[in-house]
SEVEX-34711 format. One record per residue: residue number from 1; residue in three letters; x, y, z of N, C-alpha, C, CB in turn. Coordinates in nm, 3 decimals, decimal comma, always signed. Glycine has a CB too. Layout:
<recs>
NUM / ALA / X / Y / Z / X / Y / Z / X / Y / Z / X / Y / Z
...
</recs>
This chain:
<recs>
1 / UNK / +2,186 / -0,433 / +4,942 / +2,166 / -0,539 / +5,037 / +2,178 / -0,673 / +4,965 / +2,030 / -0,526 / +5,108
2 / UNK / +2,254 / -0,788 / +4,997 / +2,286 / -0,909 / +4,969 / +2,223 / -0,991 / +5,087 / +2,434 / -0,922 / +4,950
3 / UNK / +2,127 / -1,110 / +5,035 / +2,087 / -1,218 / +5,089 / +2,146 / -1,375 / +5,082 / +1,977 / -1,211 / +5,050
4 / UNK / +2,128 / -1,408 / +5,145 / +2,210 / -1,554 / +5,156 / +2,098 / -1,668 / +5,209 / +2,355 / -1,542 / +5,284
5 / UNK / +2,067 / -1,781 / +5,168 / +1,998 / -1,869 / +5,271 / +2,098 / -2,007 / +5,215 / +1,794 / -1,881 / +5,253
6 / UNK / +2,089 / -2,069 / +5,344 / +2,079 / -2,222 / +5,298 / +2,021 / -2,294 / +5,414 / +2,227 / -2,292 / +5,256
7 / UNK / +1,971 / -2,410 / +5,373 / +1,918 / -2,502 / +5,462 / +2,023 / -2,616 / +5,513 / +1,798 / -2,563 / +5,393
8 / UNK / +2,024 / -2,614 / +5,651 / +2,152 / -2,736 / +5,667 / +2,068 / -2,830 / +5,767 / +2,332 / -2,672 / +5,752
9 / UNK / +2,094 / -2,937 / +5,740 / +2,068 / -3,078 / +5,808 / +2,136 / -3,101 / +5,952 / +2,127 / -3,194 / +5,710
10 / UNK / +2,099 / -2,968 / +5,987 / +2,128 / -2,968 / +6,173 / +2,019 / -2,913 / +6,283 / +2,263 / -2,861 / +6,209
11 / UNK / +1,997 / -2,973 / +6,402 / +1,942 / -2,869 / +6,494 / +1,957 / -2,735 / +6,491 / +1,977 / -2,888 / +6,600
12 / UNK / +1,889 / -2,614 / +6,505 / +1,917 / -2,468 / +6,519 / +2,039 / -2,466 / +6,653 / +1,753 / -2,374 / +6,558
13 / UNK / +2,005 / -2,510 / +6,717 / +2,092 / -2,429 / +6,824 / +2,257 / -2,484 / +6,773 / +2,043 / -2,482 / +7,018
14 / UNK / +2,253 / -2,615 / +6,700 / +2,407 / -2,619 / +6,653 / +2,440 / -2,513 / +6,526 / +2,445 / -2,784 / +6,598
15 / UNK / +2,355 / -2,477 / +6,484 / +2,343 / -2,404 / +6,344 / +2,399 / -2,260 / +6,427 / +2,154 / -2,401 / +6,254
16 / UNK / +2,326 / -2,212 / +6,473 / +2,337 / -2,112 / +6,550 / +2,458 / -2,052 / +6,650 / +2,247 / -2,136 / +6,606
17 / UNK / +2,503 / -2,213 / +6,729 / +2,616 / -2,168 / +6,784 / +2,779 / -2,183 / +6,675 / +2,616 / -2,259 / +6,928
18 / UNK / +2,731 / -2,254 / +6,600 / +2,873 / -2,228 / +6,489 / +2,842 / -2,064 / +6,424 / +2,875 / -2,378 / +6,320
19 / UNK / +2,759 / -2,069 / +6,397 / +2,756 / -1,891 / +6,277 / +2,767 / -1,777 / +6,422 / +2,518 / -1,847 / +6,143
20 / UNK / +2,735 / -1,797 / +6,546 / +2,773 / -1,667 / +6,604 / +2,891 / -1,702 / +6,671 / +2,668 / -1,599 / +6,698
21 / UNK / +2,980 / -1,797 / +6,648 / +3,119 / -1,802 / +6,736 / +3,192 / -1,760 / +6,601 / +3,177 / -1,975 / +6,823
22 / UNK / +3,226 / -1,643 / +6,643 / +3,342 / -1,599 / +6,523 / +3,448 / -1,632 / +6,500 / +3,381 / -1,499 / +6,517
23 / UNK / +3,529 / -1,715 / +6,616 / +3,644 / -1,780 / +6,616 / +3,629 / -1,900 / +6,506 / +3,676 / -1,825 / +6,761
24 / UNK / +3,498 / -1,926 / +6,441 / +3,510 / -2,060 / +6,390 / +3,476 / -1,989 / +6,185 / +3,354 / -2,199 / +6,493
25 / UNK / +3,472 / -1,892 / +6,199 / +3,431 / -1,815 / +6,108 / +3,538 / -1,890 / +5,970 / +3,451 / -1,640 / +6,161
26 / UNK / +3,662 / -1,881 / +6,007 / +3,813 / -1,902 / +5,924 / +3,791 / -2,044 / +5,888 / +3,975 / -1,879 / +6,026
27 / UNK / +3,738 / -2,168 / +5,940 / +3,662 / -2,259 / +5,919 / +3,617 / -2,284 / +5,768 / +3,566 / -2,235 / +6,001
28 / UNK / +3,515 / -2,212 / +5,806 / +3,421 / -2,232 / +5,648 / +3,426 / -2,149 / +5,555 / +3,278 / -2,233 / +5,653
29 / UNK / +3,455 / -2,031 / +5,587 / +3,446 / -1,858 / +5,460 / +3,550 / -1,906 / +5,409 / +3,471 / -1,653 / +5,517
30 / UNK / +3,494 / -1,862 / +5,227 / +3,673 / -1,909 / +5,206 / +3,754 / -1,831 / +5,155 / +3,707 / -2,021 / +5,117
31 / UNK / +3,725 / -1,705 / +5,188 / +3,847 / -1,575 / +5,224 / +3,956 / -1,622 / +5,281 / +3,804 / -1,457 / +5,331
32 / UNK / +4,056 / -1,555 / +5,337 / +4,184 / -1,590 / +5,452 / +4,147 / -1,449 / +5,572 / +4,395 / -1,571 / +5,355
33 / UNK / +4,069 / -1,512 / +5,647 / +4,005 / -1,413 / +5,738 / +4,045 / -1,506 / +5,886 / +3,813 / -1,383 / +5,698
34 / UNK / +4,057 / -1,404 / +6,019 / +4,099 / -1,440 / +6,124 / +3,985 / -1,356 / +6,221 / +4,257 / -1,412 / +6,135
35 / UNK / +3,926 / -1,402 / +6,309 / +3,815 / -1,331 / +6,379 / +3,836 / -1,363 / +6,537 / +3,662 / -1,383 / +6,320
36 / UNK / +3,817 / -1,277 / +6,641 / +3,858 / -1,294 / +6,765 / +3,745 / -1,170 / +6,859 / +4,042 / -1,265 / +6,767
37 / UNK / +3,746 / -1,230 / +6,936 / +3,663 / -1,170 / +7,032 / +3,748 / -1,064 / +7,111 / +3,601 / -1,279 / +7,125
38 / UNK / +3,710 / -0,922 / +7,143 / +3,798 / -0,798 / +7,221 / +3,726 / -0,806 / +7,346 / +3,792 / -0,626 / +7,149
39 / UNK / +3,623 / -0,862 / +7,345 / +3,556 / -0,832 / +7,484 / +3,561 / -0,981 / +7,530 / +3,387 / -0,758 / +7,480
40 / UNK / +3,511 / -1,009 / +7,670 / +3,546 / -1,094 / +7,765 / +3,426 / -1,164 / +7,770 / +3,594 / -1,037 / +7,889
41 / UNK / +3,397 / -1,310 / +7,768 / +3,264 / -1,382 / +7,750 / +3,177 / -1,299 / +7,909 / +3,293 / -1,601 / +7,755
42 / UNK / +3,035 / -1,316 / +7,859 / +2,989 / -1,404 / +7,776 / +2,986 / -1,327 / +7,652 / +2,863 / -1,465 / +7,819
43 / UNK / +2,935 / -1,377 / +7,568 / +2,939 / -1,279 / +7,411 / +2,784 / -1,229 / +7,387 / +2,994 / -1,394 / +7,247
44 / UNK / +2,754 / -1,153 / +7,350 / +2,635 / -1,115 / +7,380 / +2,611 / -0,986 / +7,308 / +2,618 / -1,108 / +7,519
45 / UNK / +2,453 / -0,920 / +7,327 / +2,470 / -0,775 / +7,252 / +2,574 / -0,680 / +7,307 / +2,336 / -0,694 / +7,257
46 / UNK / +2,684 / -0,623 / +7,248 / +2,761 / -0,511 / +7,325 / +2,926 / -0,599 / +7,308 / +2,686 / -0,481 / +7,524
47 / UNK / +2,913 / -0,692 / +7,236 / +3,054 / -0,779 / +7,271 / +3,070 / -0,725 / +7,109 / +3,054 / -0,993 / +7,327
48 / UNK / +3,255 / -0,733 / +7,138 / +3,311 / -0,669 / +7,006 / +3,361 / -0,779 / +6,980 / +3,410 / -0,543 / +7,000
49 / UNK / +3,368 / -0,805 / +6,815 / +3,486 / -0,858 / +6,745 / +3,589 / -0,837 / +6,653 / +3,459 / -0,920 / +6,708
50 / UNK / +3,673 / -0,870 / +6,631 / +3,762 / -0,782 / +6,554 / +3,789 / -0,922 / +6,432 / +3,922 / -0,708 / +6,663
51 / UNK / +3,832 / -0,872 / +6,331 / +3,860 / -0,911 / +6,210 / +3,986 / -0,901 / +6,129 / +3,782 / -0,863 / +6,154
52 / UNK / +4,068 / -0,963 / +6,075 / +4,171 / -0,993 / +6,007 / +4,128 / -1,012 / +5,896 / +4,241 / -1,084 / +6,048
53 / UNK / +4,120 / -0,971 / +5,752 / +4,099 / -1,024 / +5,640 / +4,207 / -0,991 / +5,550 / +3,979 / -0,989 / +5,595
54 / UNK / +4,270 / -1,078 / +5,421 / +4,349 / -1,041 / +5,367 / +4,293 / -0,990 / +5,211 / +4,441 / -1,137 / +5,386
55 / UNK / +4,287 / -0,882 / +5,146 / +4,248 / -0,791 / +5,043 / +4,319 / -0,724 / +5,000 / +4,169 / -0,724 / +5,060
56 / UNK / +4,347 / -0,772 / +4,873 / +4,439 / -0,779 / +4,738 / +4,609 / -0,751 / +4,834 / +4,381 / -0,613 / +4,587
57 / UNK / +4,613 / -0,874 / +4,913 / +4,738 / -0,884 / +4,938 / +4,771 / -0,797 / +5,076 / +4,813 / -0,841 / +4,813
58 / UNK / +4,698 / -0,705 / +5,135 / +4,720 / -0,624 / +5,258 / +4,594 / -0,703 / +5,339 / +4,704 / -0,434 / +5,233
59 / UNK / +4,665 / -0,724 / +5,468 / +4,566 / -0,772 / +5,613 / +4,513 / -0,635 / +5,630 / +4,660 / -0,839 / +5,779
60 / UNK / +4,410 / -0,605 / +5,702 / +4,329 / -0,494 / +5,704 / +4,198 / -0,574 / +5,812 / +4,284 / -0,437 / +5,525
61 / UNK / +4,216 / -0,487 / +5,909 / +4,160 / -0,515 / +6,058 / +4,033 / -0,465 / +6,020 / +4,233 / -0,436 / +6,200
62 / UNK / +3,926 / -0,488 / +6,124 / +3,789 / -0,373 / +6,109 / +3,708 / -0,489 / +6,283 / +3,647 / -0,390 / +5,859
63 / UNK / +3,673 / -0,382 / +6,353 / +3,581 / -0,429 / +6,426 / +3,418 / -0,424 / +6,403 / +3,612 / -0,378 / +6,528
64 / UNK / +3,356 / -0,510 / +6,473 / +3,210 / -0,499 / +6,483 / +3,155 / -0,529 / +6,597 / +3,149 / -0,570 / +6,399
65 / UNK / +3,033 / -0,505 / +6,660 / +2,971 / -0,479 / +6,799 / +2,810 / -0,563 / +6,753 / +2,962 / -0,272 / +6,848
66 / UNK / +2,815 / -0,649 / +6,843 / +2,681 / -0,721 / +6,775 / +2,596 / -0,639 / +6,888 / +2,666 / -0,927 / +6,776
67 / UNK / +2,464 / -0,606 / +6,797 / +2,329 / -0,510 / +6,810 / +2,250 / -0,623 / +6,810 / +2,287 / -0,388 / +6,685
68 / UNK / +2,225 / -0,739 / +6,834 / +2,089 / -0,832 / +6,862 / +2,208 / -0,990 / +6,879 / +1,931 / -0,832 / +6,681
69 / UNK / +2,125 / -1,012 / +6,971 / +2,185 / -1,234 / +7,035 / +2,018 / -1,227 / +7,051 / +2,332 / -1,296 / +7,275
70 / UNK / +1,991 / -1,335 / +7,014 / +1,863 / -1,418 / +7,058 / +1,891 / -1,536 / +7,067 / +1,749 / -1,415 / +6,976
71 / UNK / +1,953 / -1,611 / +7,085 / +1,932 / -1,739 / +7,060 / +1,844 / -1,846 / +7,062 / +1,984 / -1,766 / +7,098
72 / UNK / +1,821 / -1,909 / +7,010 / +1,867 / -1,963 / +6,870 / +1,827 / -1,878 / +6,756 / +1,809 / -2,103 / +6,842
73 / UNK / +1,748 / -1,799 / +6,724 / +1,661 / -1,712 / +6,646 / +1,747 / -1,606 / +6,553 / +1,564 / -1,634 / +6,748
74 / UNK / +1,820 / -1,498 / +6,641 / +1,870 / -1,409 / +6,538 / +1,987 / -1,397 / +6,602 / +1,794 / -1,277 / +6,503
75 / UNK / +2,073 / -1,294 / +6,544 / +2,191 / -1,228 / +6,558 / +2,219 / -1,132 / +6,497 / +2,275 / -1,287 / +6,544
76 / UNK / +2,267 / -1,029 / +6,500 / +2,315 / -0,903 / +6,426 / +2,440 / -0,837 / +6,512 / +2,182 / -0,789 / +6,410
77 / UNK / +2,507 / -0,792 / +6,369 / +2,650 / -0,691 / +6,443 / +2,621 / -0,547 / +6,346 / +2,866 / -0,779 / +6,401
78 / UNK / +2,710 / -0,477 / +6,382 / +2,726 / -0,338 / +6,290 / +2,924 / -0,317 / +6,294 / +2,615 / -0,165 / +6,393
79 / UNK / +2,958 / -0,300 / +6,201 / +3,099 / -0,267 / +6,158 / +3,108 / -0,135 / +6,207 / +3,132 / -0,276 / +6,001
80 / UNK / +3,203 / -0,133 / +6,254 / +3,230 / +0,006 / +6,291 / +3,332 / +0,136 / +6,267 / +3,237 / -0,010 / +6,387
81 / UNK / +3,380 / +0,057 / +6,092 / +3,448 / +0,098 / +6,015 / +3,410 / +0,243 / +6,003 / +3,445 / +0,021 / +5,911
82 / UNK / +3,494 / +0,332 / +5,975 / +3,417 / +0,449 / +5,945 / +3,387 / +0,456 / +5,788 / +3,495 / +0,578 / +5,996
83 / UNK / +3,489 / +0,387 / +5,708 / +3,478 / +0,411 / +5,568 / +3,418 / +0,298 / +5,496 / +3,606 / +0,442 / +5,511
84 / UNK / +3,382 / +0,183 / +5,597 / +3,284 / +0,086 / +5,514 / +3,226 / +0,034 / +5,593 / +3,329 / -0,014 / +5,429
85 / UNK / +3,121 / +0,103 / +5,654 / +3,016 / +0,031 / +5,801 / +2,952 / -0,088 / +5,717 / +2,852 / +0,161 / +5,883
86 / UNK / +2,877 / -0,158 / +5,785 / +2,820 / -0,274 / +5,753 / +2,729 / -0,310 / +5,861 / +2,917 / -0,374 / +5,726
87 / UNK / +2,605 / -0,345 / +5,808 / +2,548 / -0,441 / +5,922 / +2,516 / -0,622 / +5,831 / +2,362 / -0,347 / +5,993
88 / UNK / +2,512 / -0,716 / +5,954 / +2,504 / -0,810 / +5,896 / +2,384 / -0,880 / +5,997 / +2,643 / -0,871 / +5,871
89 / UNK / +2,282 / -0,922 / +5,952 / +2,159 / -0,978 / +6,018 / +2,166 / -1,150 / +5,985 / +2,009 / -0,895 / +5,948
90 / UNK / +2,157 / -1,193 / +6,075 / +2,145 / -1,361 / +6,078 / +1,986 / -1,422 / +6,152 / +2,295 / -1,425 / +6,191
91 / UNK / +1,904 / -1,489 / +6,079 / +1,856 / -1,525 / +6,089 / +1,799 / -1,657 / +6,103 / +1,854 / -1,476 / +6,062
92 / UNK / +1,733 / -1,766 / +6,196 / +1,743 / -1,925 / +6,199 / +1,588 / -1,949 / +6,214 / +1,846 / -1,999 / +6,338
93 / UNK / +1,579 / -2,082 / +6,145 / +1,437 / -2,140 / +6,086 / +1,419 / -2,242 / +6,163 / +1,427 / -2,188 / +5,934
94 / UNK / +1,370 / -2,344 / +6,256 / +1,383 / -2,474 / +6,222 / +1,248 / -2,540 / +6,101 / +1,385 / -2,548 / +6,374
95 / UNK / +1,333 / -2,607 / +6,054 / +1,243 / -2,674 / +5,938 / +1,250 / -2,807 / +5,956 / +1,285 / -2,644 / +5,788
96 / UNK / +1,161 / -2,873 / +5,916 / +1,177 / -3,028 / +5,935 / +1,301 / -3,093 / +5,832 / +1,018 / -3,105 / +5,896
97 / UNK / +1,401 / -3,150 / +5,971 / +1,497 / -3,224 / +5,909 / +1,638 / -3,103 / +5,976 / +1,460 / -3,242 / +5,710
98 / UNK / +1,599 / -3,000 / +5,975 / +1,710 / -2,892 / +6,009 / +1,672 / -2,755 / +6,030 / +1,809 / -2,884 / +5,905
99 / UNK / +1,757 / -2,632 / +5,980 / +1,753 / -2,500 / +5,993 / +1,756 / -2,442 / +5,905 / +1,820 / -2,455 / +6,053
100 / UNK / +1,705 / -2,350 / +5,844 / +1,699 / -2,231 / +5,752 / +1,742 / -2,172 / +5,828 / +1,587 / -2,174 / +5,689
101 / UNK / +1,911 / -2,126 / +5,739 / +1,949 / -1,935 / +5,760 / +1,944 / -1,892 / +5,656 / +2,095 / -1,872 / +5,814
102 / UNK / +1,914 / -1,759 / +5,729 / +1,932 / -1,624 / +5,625 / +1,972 / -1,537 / +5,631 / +1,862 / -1,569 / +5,586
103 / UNK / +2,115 / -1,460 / +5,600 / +2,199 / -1,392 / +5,616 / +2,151 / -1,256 / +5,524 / +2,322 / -1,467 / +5,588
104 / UNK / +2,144 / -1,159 / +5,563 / +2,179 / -1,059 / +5,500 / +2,275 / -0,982 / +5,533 / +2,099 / -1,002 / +5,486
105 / UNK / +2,348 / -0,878 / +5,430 / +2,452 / -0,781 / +5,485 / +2,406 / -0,664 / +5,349 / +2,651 / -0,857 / +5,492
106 / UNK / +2,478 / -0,546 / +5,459 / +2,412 / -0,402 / +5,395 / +2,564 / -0,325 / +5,447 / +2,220 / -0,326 / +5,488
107 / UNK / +2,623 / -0,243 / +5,313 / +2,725 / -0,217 / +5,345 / +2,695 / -0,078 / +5,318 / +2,829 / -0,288 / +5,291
108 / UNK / +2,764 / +0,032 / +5,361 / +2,738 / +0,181 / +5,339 / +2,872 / +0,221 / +5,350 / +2,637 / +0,259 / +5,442
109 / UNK / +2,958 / +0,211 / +5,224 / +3,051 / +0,280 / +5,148 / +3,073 / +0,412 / +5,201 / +3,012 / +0,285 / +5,013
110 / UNK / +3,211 / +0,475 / +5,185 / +3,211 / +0,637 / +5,271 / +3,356 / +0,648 / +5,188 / +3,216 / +0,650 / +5,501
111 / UNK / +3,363 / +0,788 / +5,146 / +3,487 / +0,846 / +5,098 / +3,567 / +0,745 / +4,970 / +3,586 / +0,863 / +5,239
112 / UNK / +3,680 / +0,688 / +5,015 / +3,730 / +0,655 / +4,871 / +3,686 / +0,544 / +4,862 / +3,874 / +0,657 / +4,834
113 / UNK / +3,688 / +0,452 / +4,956 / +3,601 / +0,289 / +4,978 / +3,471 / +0,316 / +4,842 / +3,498 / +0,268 / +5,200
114 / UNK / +3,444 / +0,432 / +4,791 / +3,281 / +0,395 / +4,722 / +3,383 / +0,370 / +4,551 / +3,108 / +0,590 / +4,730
115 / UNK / +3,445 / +0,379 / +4,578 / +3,499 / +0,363 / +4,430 / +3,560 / +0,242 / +4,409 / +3,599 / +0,466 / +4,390
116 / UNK / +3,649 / +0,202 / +4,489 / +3,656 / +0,031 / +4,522 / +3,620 / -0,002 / +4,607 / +3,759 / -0,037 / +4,532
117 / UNK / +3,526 / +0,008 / +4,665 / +3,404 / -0,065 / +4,761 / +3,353 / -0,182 / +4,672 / +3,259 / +0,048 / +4,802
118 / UNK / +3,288 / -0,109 / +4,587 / +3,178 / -0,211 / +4,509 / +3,293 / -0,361 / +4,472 / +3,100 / -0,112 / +4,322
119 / UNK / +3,368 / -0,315 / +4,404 / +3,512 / -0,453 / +4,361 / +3,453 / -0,571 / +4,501 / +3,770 / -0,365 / +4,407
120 / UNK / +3,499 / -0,480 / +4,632 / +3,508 / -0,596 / +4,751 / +3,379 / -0,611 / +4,794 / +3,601 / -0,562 / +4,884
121 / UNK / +3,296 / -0,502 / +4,772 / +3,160 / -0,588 / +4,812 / +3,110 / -0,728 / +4,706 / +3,024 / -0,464 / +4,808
122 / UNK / +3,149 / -0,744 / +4,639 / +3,104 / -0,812 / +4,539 / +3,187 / -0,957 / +4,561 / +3,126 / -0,729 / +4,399
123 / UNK / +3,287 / -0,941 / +4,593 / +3,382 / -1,058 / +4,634 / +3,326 / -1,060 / +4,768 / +3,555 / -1,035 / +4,624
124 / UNK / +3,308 / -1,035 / +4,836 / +3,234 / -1,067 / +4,992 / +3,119 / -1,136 / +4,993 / +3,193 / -0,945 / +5,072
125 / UNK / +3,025 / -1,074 / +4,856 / +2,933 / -1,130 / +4,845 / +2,949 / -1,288 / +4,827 / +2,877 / -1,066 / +4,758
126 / UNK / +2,995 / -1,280 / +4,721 / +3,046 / -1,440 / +4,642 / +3,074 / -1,534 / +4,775 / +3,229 / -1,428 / +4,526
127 / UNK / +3,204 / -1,470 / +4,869 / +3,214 / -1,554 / +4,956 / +3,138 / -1,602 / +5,057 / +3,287 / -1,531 / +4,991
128 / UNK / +3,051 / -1,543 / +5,067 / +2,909 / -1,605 / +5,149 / +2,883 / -1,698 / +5,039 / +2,758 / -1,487 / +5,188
129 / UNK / +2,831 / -1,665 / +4,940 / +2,745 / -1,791 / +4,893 / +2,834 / -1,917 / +4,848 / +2,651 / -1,747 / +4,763
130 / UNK / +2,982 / -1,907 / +4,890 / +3,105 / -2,040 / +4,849 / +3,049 / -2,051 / +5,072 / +3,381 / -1,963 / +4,755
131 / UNK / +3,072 / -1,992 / +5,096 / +3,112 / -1,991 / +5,278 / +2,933 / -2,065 / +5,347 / +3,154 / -1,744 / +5,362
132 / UNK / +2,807 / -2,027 / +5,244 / +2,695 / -2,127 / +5,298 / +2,693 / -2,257 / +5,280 / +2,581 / -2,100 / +5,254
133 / UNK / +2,754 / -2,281 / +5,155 / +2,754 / -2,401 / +5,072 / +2,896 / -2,496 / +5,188 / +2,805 / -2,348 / +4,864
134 / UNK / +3,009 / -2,421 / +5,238 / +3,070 / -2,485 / +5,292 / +3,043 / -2,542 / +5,412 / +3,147 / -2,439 / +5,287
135 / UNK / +2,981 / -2,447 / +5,523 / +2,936 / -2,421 / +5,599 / +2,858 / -2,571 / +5,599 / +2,887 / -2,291 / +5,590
136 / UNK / +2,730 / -2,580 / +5,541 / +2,657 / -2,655 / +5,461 / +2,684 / -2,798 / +5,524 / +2,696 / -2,635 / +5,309
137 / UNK / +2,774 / -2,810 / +5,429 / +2,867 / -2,944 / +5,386 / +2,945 / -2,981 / +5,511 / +2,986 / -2,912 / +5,253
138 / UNK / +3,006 / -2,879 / +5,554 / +3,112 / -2,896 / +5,709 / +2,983 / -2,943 / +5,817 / +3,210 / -2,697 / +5,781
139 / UNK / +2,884 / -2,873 / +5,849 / +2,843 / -2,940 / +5,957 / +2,707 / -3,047 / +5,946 / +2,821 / -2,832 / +6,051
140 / UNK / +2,672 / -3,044 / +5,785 / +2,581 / -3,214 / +5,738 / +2,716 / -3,330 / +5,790 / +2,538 / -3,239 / +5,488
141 / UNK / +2,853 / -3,301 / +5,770 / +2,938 / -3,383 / +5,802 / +2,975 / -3,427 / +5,934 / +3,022 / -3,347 / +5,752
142 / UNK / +2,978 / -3,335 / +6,038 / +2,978 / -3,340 / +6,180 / +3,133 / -3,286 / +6,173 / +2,938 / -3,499 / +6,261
143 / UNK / +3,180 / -3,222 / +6,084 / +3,271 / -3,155 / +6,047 / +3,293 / -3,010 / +6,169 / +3,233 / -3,126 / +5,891
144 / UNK / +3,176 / -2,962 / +6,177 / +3,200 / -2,864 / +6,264 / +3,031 / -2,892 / +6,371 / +3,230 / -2,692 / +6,163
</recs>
């Protein structure tokens, strides 16, 4: 399990509606990732998204089904990869001045993925903590 926080100098509910619109995801991560909604608003628990990421040179799709919306408060999806499920939990603070998030993700490796799994979990990791810091910076700016 990998944790993430940062504190950003925004209201929660703006904090909140940038990190669960996945369309804005390509934005700040600084992978070359493309994210789109399969299901039809509103977006909510039970709404799918699908994913574009590019890894070591091949695009490679994977959907996920978010399992918790609270808003402003939490969010969670589950991957529904068979060979590299994932869940990813989002969490929002307000703190004086802004929001504490806290991201975690928990990946469960399957078949050949466990042997170069770890390689991309580890670069996934990284890119959260380049993608909070951007994130960060993009909307202290009014950037997003």
């Amino acid at each position: 399990m990998a944790r993430h926080v940062v504190e950003i100098e925004r209201q929660i509910e703006d904090v909140f509606a940038v990190l669960t619109d996945v369309t804005k995801t390509g934005q700040w991560y600084p992978a070359k990732v493309e994210e789109w909604w399969t299901t039809p608003p509103p977006h909510g628990v039970g709404s799918v998204r699908r994913a574009r990421v590019l890894v070591m040179g091949r695009g490679i799709e994977n959907d996920a089904i978010v399992t918790e919306y609270e808003p402003p408060r939490r969010a969670s999806m589950k991957g529904l990869s068979s060979m590299a499920p994932f869940e990813a939990n989002l969490s929002f603070e307000p703190i004086e001045g802004g929001t504490r998030v806290e991201v975690e993700t928990v990946f469960r490796l399957r078949g050949v993925t466990r042997l170069i799994g770890p390689m991309f979990v580890k670069n996934y990791e990284r890119g959260w903590d380049v993608g909070m810091a951007n994130l960060k910076r993009m909307m202290e700016a009014g950037e997003l």
